[in-house]
C-alpha positions in Angstrom: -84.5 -4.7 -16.0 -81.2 -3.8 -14.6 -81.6 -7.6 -12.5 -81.9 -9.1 -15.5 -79.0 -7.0 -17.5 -76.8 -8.6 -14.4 -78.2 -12.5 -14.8 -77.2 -11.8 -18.9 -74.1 -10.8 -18.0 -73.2 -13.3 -15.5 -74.2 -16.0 -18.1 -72.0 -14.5 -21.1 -69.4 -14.4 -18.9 -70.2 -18.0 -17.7 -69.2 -17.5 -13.8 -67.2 -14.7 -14.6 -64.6 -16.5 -16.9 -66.5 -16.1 -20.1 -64.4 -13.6 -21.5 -61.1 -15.0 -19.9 -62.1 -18.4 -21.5 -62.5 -16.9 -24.5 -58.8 -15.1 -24.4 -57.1 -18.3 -22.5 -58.1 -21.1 -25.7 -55.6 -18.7 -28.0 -52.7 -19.5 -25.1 -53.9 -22.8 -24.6 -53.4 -23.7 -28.2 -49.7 -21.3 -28.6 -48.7 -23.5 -25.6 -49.3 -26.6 -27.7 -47.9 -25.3 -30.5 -44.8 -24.0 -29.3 -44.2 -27.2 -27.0 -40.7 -28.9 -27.4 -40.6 -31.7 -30.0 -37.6 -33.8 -30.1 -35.3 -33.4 -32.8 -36.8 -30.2 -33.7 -39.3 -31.5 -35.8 -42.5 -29.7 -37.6 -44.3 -32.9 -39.0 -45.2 -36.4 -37.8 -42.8 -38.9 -36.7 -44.0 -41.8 -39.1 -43.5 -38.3 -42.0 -39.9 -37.6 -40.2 -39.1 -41.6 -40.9 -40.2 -41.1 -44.7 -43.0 -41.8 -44.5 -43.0 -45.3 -46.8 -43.1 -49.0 -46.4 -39.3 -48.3 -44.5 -41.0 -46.2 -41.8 -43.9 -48.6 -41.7 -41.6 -51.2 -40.6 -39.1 -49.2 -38.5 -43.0 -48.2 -36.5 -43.9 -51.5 -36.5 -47.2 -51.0 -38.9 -45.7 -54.5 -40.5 -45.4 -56.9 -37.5 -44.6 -59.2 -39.1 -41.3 -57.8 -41.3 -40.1 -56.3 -37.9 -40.3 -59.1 -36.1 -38.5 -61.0 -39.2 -35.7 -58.4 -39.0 -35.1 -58.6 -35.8 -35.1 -63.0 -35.7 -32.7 -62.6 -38.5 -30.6 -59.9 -36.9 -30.5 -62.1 -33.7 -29.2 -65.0 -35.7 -26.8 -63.7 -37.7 -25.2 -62.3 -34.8 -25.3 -66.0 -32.8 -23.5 -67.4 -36.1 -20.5 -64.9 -36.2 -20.1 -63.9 -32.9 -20.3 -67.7 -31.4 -19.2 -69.7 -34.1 -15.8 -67.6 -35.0 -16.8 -68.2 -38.7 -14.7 -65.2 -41.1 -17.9 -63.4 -42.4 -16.9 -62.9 -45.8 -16.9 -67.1 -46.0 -20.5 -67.2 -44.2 -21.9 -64.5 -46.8 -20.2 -66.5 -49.8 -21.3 -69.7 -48.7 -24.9 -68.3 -48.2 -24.9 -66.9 -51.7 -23.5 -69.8 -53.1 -26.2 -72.4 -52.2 -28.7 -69.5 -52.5 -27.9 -69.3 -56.3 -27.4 -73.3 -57.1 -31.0 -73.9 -55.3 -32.7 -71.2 -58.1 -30.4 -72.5 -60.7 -31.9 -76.0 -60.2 -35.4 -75.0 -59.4 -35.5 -73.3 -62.7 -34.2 -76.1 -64.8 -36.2 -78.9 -62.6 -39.0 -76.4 -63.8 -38.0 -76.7 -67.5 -37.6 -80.2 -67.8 -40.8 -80.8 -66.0 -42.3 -78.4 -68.5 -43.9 -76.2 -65.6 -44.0 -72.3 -65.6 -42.3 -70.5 -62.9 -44.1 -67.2 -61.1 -42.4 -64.2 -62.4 -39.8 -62.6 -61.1 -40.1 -59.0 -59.9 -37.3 -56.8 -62.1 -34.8 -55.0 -60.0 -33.8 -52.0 -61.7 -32.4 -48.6 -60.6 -34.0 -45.8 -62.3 -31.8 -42.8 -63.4 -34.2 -40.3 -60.9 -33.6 -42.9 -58.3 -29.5 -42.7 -58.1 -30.1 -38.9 -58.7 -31.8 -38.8 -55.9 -29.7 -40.6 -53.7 -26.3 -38.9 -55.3 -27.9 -35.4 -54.0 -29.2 -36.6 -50.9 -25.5 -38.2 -50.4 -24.0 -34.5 -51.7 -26.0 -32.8 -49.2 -24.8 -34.6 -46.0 -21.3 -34.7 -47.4 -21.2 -30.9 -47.4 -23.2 -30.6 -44.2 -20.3 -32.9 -42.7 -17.6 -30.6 -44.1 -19.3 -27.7 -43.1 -19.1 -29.2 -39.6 -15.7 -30.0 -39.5 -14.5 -26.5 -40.6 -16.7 -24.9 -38.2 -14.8 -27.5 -35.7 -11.7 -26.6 -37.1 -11.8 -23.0 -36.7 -13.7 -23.2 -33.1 -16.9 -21.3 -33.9 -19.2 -23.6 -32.8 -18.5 -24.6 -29.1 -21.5 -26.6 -28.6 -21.3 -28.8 -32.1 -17.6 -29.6 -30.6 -19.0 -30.4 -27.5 -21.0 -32.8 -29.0 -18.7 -34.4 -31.5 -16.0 -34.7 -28.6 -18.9 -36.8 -26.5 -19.6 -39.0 -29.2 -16.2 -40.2 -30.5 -15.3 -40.7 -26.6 -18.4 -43.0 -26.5 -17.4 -45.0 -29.7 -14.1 -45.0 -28.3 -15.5 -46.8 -25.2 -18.1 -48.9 -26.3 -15.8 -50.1 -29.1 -13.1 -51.2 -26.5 -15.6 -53.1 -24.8 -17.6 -55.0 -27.4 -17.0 -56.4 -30.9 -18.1 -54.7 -34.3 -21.0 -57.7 -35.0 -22.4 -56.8 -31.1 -22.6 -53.3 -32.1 -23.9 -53.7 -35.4 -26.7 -56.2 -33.6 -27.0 -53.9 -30.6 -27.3 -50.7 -33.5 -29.9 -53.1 -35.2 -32.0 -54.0 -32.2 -32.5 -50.3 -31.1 -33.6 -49.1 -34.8 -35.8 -51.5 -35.2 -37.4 -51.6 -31.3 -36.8 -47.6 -29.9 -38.8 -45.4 -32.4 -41.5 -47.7 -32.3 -41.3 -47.1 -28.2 -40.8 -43.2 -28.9 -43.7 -43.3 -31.4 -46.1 -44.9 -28.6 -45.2 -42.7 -25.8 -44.0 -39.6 -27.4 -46.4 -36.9 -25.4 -44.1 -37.9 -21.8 -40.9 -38.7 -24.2 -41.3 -34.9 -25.5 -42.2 -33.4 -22.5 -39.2 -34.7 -20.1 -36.7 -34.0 -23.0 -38.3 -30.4 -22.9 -36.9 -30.5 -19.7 -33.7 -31.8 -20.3 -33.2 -29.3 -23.5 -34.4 -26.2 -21.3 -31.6 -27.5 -18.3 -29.0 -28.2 -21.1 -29.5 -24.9 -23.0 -28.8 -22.8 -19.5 -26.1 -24.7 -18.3 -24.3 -24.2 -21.7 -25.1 -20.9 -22.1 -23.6 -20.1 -18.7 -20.2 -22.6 -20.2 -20.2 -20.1 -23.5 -20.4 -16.8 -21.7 -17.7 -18.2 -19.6 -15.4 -19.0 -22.3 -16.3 -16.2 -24.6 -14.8 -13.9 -22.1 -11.4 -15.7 -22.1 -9.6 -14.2 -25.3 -10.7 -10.7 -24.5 -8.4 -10.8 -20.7 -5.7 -12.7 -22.9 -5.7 -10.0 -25.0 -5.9 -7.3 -22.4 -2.8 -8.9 -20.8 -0.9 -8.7 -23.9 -1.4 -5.4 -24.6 -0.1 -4.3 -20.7 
């Protein structure tokens, strides 16, 4: 009896690890949960995008559009960066012949007594520029909010970070022309989520990496500089 208590036991524990397996799949699972995710997010990445027929196409779940976007950004940036035609005459002249090859399709249509497809109405609903006006109100403020916290330096690591990024603009725009950064800006829209959407289990765990590094280095940067107006003060006061 007492051999065969032991041989139960040794098979609910399976090898021993029975109850530790059973304790280790809750860590296993908080492990996954709490992993980094880039940009902080809670949902999917095709959700993050929107979720619609935009994030379809920025993901690439409409080959064809993407692929479209990108031929069209390609040549539209051969024409006015090679060609050294004024864009505002290039879109004109675009529109122009755009509009006089409907206006004669439709009346080549009427004379010849044949019925055009319809049209698909373009209308802005009132929800739809409500909508937009908030989301637009929202940002604004957050973008306020930002600068006063700039203004007022209580937020080192948001100036860090808008210091970094106007320096870059600063650069890059010193280097190339507004139509090769607007192509450039196109190019990785349209091409780089699609990449992080593909590989995002290696993408999220080497930015873990990077986001753990960056957070100790800059917490070592705050301490440093918190410390600074108490000695000034110090000084004063002797």
């Amino acid at each position: 009896m007492e051999h065969s208590d032991d041989l139960c036991n040794i098979e609910g524990n399976g090898n021993g690890r029975g109850n530790n397996g059973a304790s280790g799949a809750p860590s296993t699972s908080a492990a996954t949960s709490s992993a980094y995710k880039l940009f902080g997010r809670q949902t999917s990445f095709h959700q993050m995008m929107g979720g619609g027929k935009a994030a379809d196409v920025i993901l690439w779940r409409r080959r064809r559009v993407s692929f479209g976007i990108i031929v069209a950004a390609t040549v539209a940036w051969i024409i006015f960066e090679y060609s050294e035609l004024p864009f505002l005459s290039v879109s004109s002249d675009v529109l122009l012949i755009l509009i006089v090859l409907l206006f004669l399709r439709a009346n080549y249509a009427a004379f010849r007594k044949k019925q055009l497809p319809a049209l698909p109405e373009l209308v802005l609903s009132e929800e739809m520029v409500n909508n937009a006006a908030a989301s637009f109100r929202v940002k604004m403020n957050y973008m306020l909010l930002m600068a006063h916290d700039i203004t007022l330096g209580k937020d080192f690591k948001l100036f860090f970070k808008v210091v970094i990024v106007l320096w870059l603009l600063s650069v890059i725009g010193s280097v190339i022309s507004f139509f090769t950064l607007a192509y450039i800006g196109t190019i990785i829209f349209i091409t780089v989520p699609a990449l992080y959407n593909k590989f995002e289990d290696h993408v999220d765990r080497y930015a873990g990496k990077i986001h753990r590094q960056f957070s100790r280095h800059y917490k070592i940067v705050d301490e440093s500089i918190s410390r600074l107006p108490r000695s000034i003060s110090k000084d004063k006061e002797l």
